[in-house]
Steps between C-alpha positions, in 0.01 A plus 500: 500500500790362754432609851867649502406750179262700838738425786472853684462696248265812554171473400171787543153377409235722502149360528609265721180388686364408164482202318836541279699667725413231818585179266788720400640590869485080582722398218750790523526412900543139460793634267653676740399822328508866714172624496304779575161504427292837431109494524188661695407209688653345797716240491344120481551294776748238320735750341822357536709621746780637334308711235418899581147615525402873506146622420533794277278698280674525156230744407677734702779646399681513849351122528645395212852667610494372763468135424759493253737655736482192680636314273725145568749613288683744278195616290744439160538166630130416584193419322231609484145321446271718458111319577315776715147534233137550480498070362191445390351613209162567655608658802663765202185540313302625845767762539702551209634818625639311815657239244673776337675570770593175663577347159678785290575760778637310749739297303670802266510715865677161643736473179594829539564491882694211427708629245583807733624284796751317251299179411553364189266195491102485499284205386165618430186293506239532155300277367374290222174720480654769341552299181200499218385149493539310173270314306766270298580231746846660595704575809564878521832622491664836719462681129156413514236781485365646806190635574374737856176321477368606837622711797744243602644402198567865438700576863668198421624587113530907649731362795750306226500782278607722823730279601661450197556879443679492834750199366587687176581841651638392889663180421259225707511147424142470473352165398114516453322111541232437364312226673278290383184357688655428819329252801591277775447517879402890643409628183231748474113415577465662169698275219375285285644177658332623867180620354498100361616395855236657754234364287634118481572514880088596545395229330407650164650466122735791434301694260747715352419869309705461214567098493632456153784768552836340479725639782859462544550316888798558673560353852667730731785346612572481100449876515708598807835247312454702187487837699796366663744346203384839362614716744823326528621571132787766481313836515510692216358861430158553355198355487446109388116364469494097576210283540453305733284221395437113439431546111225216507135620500244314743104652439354612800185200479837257493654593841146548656456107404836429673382665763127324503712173508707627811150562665297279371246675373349483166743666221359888301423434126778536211404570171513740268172677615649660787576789542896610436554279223786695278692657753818426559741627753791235491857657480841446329758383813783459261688858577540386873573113423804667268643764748468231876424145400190543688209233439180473675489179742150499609223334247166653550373206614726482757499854564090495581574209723767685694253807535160289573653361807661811635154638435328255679802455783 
């Protein structure tokens, strides 16, 4: 993506204070991108100076007007990222009605909104988890069969399926990413690549749950240039499904050894004995390589570098 493709062009991101959206809000700023950014928190203390802040519920209707009333542009000329989520999987499964909402409700009642003030474009954030793992040592395709496994995974697949009723009948240019296992500096407590993290840093070998799952890692700036080169593609009405994704599989006991070896501590086991072996969550990239060019630039070895000392900063 070429600095000059953002050049003050109108931008909302909702979710904003979260780990997406505030990777997302530095790039587009250093591109000269108009920005106004939509989320319940207040603003952090290094947002830059020219983006828009306003703390809005978006569970509320008038909220939710309200923000995207504020807009930096013509709405028909803006886009739209839509981030605002329950994220994590187990905060979902304690209150799966609460995911519901945040996941599915919120983003067809922001589609529509959307839709009714004249905007045209919305990039939606899904995820790899809603895919059925395979067992055959391939990378999944977007045709691939999905699966609402758990209360997240079934906001997440119910949100798409809303969505994409709104581009078919009301004429958004919805694109629906699914990412893949996403880390780097500020992610969640929660991930995998965190969970790994806190444990090195106290001294101990990461013992991992599910050590011989093999995970697709994506870095985030990787992330936030394919959300971009994305985004900048001619809109065109309806819904398209893209991963986002490295297509190489690392298991879980692998990057907690790269990790160990950042730390120094002494490295998990890796063998076939542990628990995970067979699953597979690695995705097909090719779809978004075709329609932008895009390639991911960060190895994970790099990528856990990069994150280790921003954790440890």
């Amino acid at each position: 993506m070429k600095h000059a493709d953002w050049a003050h062009r109108p931008v909302i991101i909702t979710g904003a204070a979260g780990f997406l959206g505030r990777h997302l809000i530095s790039a587009l700023a250093k591109a000269g991108a108009r920005v106004l950014a939509l989320d319940q928190a207040a603003p952090p203390d290094d947002l830059p100076s020219q983006v828009q802040w306003r703390q809005v519920d978006l569970m509320n209707p008038q909220g939710m007007a309200q923000g995207l009333e504020q807009g930096p542009g013509p709405a028909a000329d803006t886009a739209l990222f839509h981030f605002a989520a329950l994220s994590m999987p187990v905060d979902c499964a304690r209150d799966p009605q609460l995911a519901r909402a945040l996941n599915e409700g919120m983003a067809t009642a922001l589609g529509r909104a959307w839709l009714e003030r004249g905007g045209r474009q919305m990039v939606f954030a899904s995820s790899a988890l809603v895919y059925t793992p395979v067992e055959d040592g391939s990378n999944i395709s977007e045709d691939g069969p999905v699966m609402g496994r758990n209360p997240y995974t079934e906001a997440k697949l119910a949100a798409e399926q809303g969505l994409t009723s709104l581009a078919a009948q009301g004429g958004l240019a919805l694109q629906i990413v699914r990412l893949s296992n996403v880390y780097g500096p500020g992610a969640h407590s929660n991930t995998v690549v965190l969970e790994a993290m806190e444990m090195a840093r106290a001294g101990q070998t990461p013992i991992m749950r599910r050590p011989g799952e093999e995970l697709d890692l994506l870095y985030i700036d990787d992330v936030i240039q394919g959300l971009l080169r994305l985004a900048a593609l001619e809109p065109v009405v309806g819904c398209r499904i893209v991963n986002l994704a490295t297509g190489k599989a690392w298991r879980v006991a692998q990057m907690a050894a790269e990790i160990s070896r950042l730390a120094g501590v002494e490295p998990p086991p890796d063998d076939e004995s542990q628990p995970g072996y067979g699953y597979r969550l690695v995705l097909d990239n090719s779809l978004l390589r075709r329609l932008t060019g895009w390639e991911p630039q960060t190895e994970v070895t790099q990528g856990l570098a990069f994150t280790w000392s921003a954790y440890n900063a």
